[in-house]
C-alpha positions as CSV (number, residue, x, y, z in Angstrom):
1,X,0.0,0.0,0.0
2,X,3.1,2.2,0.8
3,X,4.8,1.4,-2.2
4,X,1.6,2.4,-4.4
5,X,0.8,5.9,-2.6
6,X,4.8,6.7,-3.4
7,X,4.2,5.7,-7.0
8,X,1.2,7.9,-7.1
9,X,3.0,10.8,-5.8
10,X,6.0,10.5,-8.4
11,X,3.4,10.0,-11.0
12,X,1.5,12.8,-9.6
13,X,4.9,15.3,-9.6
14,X,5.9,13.9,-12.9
15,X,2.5,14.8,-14.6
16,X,2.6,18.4,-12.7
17,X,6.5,18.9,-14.0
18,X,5.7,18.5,-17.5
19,X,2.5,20.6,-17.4
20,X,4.5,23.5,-15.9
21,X,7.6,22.2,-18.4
22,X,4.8,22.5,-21.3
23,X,3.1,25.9,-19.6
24,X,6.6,28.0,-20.0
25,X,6.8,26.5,-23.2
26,X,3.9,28.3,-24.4
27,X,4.3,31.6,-23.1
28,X,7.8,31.6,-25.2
29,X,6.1,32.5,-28.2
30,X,7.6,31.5,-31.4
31,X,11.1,30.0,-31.8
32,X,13.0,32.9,-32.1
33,X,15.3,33.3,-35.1
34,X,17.2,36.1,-37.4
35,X,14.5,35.4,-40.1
36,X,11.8,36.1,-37.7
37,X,13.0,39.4,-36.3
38,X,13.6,40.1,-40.1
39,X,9.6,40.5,-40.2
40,X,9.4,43.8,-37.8
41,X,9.1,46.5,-39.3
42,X,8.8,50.3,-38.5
43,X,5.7,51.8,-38.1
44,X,4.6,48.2,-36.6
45,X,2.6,48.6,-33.1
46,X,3.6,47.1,-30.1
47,X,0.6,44.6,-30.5
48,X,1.8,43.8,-34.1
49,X,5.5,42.6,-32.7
50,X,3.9,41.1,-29.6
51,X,2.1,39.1,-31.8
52,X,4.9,38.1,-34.0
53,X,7.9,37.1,-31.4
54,X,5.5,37.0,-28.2
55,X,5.9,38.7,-25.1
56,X,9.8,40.7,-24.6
57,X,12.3,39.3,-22.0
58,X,12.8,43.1,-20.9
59,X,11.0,45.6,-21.0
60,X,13.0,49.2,-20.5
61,X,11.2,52.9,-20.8
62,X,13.6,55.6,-21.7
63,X,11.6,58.3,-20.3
64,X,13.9,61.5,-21.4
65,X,13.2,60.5,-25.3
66,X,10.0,59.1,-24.7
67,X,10.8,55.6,-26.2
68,X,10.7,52.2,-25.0
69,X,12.8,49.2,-26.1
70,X,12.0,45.7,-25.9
71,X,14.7,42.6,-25.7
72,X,14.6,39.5,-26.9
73,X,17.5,36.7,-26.3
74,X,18.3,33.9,-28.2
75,X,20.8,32.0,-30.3
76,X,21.4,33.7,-33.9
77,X,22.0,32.0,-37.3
78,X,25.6,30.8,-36.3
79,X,24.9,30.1,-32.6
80,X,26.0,33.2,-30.4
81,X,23.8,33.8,-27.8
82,X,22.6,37.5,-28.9
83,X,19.7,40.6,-28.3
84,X,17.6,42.0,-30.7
85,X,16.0,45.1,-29.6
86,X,13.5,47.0,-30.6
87,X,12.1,50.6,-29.7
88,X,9.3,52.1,-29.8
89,X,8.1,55.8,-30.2
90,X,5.4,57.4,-28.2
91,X,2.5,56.3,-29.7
92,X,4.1,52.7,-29.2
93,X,4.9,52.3,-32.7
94,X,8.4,50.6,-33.8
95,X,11.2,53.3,-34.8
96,X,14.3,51.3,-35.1
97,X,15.7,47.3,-34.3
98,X,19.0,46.0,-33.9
99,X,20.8,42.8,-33.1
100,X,23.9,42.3,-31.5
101,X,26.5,39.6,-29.6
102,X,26.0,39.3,-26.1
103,X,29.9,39.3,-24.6
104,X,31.2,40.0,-28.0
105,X,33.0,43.4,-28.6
106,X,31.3,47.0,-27.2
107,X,33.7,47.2,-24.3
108,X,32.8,44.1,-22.7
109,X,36.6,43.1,-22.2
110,X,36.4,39.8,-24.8
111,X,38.2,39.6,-27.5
């Protein structure tokens, strides 16, 4: 009886692992790649990108120009781990993107 209340529990956290596993899964959005930042635009809304790549990994407001810039992380066409950013005006539509190596060059102190 022991032994099948201590199966049920490991079943039991197995099943809840993989839900949650299968939960952050899906609030990822799409697998993230060069040729789907590629698709933002300027002029998009914030809705418009949301949509596209799913929900930011930061968020930062830049109050003095009255922009906002989103990041995303993930591994680019050859493998370095890299941001792409995006800002967004005012009226929360996209003004400019860019995509850089995270630890590579800009004063980080690697060469």
């Amino acid at each position: 009886m022991i032994q099948h209340r201590a199966a049920r529990a490991a079943a039991a956290g197995l099943a809840l692992t993989f839900a949650l596993f299968l939960g952050a899964c899906a609030t990822q959005g799409p697998s993230r790649s060069d040729a789907l930042f590629a698709q933002v635009k300027n002029g998009m809304s914030q809705e418009q990108v949301q949509q596209l790549l799913g929900p930011p990994d930061e968020k930062m407001p830049f109050r003095a120009t009255r922009t906002e810039g989103w990041a995303y992380f993930y591994y680019d066409t050859w493998g370095f781990y890299s941001e792409y950013s995006v800002t967004f005006n005012d009226q929360g539509k996209v003004i400019s993107t860019f995509s850089k190596r995270v630890g590579y060059g800009g004063g980080s102190g690697k060469t």
